[in-house]
PDB file of N, CA, C and O in Angstrom:
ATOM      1  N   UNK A   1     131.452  71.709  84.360  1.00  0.00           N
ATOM      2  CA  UNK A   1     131.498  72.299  83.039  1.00  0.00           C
ATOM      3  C   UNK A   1     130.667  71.484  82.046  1.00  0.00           C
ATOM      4  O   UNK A   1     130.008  72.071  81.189  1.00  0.00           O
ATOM      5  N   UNK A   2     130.677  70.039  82.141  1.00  0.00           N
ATOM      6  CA  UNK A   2     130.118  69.164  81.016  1.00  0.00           C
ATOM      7  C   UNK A   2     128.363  69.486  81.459  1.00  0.00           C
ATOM      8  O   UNK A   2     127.481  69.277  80.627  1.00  0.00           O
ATOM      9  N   UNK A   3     128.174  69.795  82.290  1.00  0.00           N
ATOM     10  CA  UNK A   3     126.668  70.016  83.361  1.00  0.00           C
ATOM     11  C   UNK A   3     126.187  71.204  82.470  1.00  0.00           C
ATOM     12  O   UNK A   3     125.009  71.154  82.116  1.00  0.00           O
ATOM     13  N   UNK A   4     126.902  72.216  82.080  1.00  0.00           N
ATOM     14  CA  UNK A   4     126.444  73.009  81.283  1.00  0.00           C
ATOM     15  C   UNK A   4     126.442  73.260  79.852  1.00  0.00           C
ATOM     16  O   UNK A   4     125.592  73.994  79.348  1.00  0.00           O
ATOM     17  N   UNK A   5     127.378  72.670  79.149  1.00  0.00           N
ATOM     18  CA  UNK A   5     127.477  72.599  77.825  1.00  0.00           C
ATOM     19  C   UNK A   5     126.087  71.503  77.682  1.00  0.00           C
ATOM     20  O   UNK A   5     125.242  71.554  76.788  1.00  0.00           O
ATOM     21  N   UNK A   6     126.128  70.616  78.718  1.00  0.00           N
ATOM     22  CA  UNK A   6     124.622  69.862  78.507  1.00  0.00           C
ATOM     23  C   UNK A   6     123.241  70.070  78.171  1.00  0.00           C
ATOM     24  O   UNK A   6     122.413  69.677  77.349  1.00  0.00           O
ATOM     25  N   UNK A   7     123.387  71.255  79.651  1.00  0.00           N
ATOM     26  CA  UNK A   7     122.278  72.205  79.092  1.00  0.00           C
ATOM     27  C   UNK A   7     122.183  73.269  77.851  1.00  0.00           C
ATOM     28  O   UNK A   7     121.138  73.134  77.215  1.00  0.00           O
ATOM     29  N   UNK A   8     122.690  73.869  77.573  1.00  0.00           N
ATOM     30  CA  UNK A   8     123.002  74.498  76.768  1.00  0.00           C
ATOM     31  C   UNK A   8     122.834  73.718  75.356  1.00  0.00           C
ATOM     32  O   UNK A   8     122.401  74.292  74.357  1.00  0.00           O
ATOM     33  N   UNK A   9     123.152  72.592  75.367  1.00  0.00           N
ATOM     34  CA  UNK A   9     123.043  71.336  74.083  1.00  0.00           C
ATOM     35  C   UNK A   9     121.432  71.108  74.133  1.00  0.00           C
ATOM     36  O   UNK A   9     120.772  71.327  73.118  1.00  0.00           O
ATOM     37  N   UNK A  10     120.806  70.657  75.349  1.00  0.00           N
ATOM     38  CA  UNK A  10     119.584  70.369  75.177  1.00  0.00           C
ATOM     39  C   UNK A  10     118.601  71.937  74.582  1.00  0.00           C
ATOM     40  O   UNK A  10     117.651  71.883  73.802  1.00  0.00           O
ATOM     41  N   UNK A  11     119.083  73.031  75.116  1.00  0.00           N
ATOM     42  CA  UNK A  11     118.518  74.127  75.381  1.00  0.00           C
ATOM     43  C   UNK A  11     118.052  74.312  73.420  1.00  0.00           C
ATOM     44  O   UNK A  11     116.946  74.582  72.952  1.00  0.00           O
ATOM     45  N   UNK A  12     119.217  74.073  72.757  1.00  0.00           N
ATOM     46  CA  UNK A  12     119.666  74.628  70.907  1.00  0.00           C
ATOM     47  C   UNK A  12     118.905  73.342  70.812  1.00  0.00           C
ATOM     48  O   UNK A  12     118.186  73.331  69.813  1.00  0.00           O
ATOM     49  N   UNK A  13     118.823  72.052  71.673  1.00  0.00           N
ATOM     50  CA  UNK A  13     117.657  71.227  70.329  1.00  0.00           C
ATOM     51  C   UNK A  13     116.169  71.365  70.787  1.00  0.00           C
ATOM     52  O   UNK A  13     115.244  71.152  70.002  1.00  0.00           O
ATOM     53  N   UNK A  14     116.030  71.625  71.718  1.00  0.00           N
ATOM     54  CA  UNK A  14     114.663  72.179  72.312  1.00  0.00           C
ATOM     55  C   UNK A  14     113.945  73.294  71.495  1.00  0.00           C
ATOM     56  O   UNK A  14     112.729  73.361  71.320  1.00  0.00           O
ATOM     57  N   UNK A  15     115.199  74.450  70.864  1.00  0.00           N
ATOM     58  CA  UNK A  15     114.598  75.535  70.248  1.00  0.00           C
ATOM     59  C   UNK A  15     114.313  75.160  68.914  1.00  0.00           C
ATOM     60  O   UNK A  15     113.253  75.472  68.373  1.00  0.00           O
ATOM     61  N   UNK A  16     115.347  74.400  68.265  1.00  0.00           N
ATOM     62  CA  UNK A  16     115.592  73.515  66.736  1.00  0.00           C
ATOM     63  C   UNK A  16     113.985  72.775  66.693  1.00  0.00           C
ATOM     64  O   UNK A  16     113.479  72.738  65.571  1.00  0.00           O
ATOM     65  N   UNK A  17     113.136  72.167  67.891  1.00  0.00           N
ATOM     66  CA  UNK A  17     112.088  70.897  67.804  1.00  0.00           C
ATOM     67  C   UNK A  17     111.202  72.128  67.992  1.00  0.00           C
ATOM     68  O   UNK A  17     110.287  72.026  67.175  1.00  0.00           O
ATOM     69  N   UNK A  18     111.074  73.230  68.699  1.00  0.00           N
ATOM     70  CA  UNK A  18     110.104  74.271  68.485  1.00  0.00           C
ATOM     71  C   UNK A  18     110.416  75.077  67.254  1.00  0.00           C
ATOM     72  O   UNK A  18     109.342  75.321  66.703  1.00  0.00           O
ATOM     73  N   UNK A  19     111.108  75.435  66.793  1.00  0.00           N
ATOM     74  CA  UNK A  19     110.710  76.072  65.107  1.00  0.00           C
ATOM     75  C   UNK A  19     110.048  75.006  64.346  1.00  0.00           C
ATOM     76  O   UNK A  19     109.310  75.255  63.393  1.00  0.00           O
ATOM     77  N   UNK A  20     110.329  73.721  64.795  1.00  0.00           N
ATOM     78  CA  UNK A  20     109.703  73.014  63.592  1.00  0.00           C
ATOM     79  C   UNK A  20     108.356  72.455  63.946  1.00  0.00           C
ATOM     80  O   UNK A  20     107.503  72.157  63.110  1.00  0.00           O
ATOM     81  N   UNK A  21     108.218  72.326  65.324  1.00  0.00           N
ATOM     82  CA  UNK A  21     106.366  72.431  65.726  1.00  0.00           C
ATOM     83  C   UNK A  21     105.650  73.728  65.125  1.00  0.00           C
ATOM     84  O   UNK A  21     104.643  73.851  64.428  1.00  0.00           O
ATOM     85  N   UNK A  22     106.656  74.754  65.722  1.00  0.00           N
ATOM     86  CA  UNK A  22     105.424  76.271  65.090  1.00  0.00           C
ATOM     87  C   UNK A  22     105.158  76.368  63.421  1.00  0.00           C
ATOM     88  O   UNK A  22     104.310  77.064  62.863  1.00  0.00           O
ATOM     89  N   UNK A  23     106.197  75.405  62.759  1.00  0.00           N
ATOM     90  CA  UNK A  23     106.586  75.501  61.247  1.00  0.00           C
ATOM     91  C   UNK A  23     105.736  74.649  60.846  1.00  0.00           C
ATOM     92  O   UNK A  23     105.384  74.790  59.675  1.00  0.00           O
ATOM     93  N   UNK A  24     105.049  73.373  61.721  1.00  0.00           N
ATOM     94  CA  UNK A  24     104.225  72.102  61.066  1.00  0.00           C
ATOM     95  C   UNK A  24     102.865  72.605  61.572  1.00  0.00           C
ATOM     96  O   UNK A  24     101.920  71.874  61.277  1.00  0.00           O
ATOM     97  N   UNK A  25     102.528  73.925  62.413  1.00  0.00           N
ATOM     98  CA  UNK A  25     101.096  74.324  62.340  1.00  0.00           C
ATOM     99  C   UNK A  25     100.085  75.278  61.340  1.00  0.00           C
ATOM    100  O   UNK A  25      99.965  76.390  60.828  1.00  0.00           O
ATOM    101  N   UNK A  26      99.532  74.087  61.467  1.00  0.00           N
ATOM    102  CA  UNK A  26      98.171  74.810  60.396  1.00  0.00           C
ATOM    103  C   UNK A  26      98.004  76.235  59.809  1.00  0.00           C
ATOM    104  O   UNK A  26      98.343  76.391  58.636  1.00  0.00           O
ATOM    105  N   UNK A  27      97.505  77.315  60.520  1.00  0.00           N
ATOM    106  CA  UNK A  27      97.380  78.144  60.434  1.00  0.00           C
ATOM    107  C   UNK A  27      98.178  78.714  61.529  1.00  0.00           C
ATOM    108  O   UNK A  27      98.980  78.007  62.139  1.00  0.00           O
ATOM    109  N   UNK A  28      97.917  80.549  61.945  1.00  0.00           N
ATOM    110  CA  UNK A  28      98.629  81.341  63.115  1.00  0.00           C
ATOM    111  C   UNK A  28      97.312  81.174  63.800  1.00  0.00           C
ATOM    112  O   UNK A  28      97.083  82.178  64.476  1.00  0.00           O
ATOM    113  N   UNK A  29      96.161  80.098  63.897  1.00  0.00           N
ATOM    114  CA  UNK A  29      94.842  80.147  65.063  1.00  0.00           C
ATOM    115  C   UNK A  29      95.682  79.923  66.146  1.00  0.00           C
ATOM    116  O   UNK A  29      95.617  80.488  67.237  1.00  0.00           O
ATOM    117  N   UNK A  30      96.639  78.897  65.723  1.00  0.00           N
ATOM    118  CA  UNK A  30      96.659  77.969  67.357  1.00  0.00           C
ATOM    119  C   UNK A  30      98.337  78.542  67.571  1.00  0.00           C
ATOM    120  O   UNK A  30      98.740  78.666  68.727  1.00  0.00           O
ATOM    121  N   UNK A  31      98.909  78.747  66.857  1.00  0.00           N
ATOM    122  CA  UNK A  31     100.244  79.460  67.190  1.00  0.00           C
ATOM    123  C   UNK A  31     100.451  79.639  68.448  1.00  0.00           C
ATOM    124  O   UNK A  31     101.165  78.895  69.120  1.00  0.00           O
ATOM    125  N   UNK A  32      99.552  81.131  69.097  1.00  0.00           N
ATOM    126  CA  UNK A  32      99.728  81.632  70.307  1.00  0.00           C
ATOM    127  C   UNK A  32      99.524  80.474  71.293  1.00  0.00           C
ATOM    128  O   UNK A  32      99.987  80.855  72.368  1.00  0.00           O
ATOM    129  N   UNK A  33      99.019  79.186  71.411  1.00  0.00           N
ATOM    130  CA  UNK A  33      98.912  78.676  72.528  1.00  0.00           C
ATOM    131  C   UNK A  33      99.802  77.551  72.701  1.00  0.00           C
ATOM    132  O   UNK A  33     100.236  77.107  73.765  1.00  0.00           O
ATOM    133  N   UNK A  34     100.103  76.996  71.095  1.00  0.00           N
ATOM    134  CA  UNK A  34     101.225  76.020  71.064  1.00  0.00           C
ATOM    135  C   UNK A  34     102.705  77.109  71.526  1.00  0.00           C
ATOM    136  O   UNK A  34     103.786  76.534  71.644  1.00  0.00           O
ATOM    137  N   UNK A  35     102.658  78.247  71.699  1.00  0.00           N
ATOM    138  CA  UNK A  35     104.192  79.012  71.914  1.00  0.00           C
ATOM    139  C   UNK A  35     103.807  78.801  73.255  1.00  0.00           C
ATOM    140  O   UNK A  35     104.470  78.013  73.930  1.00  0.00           O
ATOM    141  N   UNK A  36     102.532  79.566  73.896  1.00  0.00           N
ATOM    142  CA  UNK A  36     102.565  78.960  75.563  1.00  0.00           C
ATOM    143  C   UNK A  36     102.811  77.685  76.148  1.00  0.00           C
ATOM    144  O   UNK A  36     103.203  77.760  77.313  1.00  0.00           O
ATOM    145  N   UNK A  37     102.685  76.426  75.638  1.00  0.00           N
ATOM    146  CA  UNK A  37     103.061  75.444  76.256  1.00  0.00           C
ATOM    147  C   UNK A  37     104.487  75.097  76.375  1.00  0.00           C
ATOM    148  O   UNK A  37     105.239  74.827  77.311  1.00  0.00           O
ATOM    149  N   UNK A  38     104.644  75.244  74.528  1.00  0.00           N
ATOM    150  CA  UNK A  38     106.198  75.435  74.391  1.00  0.00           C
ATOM    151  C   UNK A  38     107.080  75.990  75.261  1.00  0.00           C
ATOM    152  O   UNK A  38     108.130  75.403  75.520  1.00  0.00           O
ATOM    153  N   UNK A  39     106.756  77.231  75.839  1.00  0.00           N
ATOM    154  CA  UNK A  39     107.631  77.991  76.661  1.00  0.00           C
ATOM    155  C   UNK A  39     107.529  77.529  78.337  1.00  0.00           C
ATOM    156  O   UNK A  39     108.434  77.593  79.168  1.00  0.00           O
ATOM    157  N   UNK A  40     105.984  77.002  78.549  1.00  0.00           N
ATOM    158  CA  UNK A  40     106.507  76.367  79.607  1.00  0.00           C
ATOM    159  C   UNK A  40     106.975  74.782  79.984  1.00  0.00           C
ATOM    160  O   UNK A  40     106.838  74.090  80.993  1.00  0.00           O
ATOM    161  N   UNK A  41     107.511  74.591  78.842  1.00  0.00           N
ATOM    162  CA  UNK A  41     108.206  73.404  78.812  1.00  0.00           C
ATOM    163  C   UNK A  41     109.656  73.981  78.852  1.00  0.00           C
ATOM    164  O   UNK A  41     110.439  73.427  79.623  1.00  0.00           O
ATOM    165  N   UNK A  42     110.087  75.008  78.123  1.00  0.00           N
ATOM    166  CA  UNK A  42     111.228  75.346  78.223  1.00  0.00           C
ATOM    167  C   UNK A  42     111.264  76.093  79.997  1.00  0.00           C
ATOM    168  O   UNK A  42     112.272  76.021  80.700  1.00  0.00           O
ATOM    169  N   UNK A  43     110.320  76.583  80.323  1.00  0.00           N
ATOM    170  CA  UNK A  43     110.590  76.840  81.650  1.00  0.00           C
ATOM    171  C   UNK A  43     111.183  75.630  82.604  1.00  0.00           C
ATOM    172  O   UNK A  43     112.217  75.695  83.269  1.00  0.00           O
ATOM    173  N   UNK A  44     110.328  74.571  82.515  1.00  0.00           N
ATOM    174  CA  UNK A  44     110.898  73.432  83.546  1.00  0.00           C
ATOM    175  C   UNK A  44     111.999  72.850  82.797  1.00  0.00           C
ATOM    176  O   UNK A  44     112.424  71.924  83.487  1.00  0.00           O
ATOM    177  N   UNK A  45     112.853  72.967  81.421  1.00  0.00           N
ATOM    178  CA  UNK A  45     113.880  72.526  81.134  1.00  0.00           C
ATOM    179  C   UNK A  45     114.745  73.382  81.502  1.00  0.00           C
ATOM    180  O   UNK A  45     115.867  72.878  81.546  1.00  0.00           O
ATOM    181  N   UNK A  46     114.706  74.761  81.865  1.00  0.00           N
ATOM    182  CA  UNK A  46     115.426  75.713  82.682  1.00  0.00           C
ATOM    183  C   UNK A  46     115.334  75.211  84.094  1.00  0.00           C
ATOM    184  O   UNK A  46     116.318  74.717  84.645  1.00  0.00           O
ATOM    185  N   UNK A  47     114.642  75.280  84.448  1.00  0.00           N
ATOM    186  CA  UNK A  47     114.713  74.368  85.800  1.00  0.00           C
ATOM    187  C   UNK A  47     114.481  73.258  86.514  1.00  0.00           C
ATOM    188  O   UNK A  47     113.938  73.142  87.612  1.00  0.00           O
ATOM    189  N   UNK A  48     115.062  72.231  85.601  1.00  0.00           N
ATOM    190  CA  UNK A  48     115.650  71.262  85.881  1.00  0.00           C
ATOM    191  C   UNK A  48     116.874  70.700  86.945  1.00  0.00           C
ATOM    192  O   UNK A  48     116.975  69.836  87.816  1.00  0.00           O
ATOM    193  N   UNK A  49     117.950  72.005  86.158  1.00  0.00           N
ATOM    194  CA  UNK A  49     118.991  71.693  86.687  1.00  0.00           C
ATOM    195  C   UNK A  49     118.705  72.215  88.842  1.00  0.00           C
ATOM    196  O   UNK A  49     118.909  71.532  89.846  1.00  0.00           O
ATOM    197  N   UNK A  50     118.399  73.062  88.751  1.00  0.00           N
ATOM    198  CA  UNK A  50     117.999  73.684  89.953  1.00  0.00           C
ATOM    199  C   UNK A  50     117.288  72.476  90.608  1.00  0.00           C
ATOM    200  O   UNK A  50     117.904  72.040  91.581  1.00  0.00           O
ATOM    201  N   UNK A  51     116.016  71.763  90.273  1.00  0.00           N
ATOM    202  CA  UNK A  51     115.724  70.769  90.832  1.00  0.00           C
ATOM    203  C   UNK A  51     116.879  69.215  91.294  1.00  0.00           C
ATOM    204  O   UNK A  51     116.650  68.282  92.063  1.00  0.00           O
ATOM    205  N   UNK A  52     117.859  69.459  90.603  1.00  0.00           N
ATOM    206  CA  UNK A  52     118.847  68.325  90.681  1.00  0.00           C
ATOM    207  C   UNK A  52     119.705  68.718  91.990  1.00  0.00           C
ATOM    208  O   UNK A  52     119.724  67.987  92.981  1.00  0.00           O
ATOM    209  N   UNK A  53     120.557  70.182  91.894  1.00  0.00           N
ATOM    210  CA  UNK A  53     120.996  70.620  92.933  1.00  0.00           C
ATOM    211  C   UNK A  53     120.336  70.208  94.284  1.00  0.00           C
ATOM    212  O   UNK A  53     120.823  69.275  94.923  1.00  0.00           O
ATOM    213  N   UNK A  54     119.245  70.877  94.732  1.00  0.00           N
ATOM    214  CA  UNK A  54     118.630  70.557  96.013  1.00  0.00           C
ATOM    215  C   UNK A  54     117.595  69.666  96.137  1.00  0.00           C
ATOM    216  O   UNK A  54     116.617  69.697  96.883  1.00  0.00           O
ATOM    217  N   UNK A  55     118.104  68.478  94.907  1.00  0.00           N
ATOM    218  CA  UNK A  55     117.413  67.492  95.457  1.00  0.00           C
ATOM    219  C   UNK A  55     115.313  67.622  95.139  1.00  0.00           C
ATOM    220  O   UNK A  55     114.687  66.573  95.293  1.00  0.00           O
ATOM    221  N   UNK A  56     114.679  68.651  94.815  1.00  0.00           N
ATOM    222  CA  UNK A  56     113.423  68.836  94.921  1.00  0.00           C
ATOM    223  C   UNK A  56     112.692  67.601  94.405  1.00  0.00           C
ATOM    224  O   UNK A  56     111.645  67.122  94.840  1.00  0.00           O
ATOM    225  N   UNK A  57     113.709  67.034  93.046  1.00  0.00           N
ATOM    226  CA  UNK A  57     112.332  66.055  92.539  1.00  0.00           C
ATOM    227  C   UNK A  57     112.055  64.802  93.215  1.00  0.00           C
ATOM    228  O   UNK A  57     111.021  64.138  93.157  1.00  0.00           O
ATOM    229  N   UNK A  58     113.312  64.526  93.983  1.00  0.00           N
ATOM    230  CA  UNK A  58     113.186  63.203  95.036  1.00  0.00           C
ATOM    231  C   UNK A  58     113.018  63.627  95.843  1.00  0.00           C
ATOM    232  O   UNK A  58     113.499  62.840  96.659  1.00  0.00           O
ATOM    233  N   UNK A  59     112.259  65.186  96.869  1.00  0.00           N
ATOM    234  CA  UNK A  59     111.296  65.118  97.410  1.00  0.00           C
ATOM    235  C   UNK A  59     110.409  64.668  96.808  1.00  0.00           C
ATOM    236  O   UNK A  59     110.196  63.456  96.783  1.00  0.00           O
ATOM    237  N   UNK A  60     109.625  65.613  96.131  1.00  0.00           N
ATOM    238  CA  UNK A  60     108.471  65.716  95.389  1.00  0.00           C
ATOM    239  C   UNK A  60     108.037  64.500  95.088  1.00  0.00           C
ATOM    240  O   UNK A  60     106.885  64.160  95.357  1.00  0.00           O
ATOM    241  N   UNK A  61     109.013  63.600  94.420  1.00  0.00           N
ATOM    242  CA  UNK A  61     108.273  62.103  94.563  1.00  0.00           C
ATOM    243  C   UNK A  61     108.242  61.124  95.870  1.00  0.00           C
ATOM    244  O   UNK A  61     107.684  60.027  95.854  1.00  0.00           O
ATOM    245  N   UNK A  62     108.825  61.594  96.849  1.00  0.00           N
ATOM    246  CA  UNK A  62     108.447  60.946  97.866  1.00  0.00           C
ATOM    247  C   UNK A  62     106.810  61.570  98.137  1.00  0.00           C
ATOM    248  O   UNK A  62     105.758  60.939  98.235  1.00  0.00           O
ATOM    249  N   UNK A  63     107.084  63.171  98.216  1.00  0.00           N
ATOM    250  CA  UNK A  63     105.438  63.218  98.730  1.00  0.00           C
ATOM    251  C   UNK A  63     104.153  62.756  97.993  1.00  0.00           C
ATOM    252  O   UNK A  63     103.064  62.634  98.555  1.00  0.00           O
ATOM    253  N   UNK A  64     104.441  62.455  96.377  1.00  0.00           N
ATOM    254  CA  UNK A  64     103.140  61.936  95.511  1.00  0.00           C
ATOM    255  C   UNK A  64     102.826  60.780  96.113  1.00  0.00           C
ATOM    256  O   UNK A  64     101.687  60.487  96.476  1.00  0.00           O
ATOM    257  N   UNK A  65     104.388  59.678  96.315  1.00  0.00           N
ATOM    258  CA  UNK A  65     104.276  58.642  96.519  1.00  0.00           C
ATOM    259  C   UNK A  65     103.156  58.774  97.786  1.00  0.00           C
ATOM    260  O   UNK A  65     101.989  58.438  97.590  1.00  0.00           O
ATOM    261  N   UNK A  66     103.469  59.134  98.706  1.00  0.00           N
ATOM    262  CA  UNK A  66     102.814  58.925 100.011  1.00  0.00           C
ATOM    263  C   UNK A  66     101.482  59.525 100.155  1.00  0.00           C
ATOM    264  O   UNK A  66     100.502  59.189 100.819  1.00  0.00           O
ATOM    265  N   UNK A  67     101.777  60.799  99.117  1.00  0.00           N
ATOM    266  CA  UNK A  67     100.009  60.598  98.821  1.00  0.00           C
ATOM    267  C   UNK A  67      98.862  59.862  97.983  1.00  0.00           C
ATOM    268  O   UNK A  67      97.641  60.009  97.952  1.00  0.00           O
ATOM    269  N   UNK A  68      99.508  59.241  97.496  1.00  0.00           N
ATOM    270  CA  UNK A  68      99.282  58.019  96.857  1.00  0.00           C
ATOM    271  C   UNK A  68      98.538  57.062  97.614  1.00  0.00           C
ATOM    272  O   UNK A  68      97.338  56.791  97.588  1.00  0.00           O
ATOM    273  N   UNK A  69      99.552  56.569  98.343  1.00  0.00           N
ATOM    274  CA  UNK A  69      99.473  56.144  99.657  1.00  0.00           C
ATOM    275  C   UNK A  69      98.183  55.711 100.155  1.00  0.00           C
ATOM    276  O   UNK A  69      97.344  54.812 100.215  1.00  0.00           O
ATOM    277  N   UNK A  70      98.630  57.246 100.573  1.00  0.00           N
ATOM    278  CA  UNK A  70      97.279  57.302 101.356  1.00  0.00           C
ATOM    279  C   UNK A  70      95.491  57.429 100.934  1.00  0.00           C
ATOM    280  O   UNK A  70      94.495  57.030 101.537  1.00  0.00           O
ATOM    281  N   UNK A  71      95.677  58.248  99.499  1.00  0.00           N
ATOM    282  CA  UNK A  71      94.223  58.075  99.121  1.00  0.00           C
ATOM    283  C   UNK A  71      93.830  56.493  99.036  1.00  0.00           C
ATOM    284  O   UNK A  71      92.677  56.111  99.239  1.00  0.00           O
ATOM    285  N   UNK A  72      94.993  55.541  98.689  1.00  0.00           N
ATOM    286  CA  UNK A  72      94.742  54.201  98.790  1.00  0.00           C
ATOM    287  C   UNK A  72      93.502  53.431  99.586  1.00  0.00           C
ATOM    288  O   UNK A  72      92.460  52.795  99.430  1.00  0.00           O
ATOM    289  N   UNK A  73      94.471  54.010 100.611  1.00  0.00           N
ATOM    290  CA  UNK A  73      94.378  53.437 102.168  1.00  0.00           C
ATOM    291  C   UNK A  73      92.883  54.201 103.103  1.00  0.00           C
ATOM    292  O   UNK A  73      92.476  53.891 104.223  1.00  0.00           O
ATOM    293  N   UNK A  74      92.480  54.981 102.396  1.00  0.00           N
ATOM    294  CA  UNK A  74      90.942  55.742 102.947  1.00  0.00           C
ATOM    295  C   UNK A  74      90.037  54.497 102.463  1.00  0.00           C
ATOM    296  O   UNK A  74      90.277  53.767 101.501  1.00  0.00           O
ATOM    297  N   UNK A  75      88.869  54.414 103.407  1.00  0.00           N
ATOM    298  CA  UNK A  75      87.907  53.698 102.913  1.00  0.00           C
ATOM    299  C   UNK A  75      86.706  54.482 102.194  1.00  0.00           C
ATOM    300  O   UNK A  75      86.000  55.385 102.642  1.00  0.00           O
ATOM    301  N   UNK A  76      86.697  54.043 101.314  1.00  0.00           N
ATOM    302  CA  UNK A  76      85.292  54.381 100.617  1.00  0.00           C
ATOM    303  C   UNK A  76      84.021  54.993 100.875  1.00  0.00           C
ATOM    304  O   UNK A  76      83.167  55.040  99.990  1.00  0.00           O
TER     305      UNK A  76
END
């Protein structure tokens, strides 16, 4: 239960810090593209929690790590 009132808490200050980015831009030029990033930031704060469940982001950083790794480890 606290797992979701969490989200839900982050979700209302996420929207609160985007009215006041779209509110501190210049003109409506750049509007439309600052709302696209915006929203896909709110996309991966939507799925977040999903990444926690099955574990994805400690895959995911094992595989950077190891590709990491490995571009290291190629010779030149």
């Amino acid at each position: 239960m606290q797992a979701i009132l969490d989200m839900v808490r982050m979700i209302a200050v996420f929207y609160l810090l985007e009215q006041m980015v779209l509110q501190l831009i210049p003109g409506e030029r750049y509007e439309r593209y600052v709302r696209f990033y915006l929203g896909l930031l709110l996309v991966l704060l939507l799925l977040q929690p999903v990444f926690q469940i099955f574990r994805l982001s400690e895959q995911l950083d094992q595989k950077v790590f190891l590709q990491e790794r490995e571009m290291e480890e190629m010779p030149e």
